[in-house]
N, C-alpha and C positions, 0 to 999 in steps of 0.2 A: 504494500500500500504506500503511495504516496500523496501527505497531506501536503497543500500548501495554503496559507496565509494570505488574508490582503489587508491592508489600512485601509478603511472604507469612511470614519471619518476620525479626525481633529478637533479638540477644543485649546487653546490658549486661553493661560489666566497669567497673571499679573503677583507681583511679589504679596500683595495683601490675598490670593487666591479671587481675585474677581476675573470673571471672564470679559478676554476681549473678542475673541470672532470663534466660529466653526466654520470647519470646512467637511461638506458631506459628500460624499459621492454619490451621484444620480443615476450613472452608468455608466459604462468602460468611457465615455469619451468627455463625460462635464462632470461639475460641481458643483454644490450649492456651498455658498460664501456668505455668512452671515454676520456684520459686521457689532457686536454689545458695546462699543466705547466711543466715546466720542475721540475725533481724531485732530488732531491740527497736523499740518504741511507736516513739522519737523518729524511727530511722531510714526504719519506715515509710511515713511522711509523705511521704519523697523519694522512694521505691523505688514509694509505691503511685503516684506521681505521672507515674512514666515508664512503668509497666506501661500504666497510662490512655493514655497518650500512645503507646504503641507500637500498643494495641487499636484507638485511633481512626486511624492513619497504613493500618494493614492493611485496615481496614473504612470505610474514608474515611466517617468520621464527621466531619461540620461543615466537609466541602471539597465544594470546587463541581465 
């Protein structure tokens, strides 16, 4: 038998444990991105950077 695993979705939280976004998978090809925090310019720099990162871990983008 061979099991294999997927990340189907992601919650990020924040050092007090508040949530800032999920990311869901919809299907092999989207995701649902749901933003909990409010954002200014500087922060989303960080915040867009792990949504990317959470779209690419559920869609195995760039893994072998």
């Amino acid at each position: 038998m061979s099991i294999k695993m997927y990340p189907i979705e992601f919650e990020a939280v924040d050092e007090t444990e508040e949530i800032l976004f999920r990311v869901r998978c919809f299907d092999e090809a989207v995701s649902n991105v749901e933003i909990k925090t409010l954002v200014t310019p500087e922060s989303w720099l960080e915040l867009s950077a792990k949504v990317h990162e959470a779209l690419c871990a559920i869609h195995e983008v760039g893994q072998a």
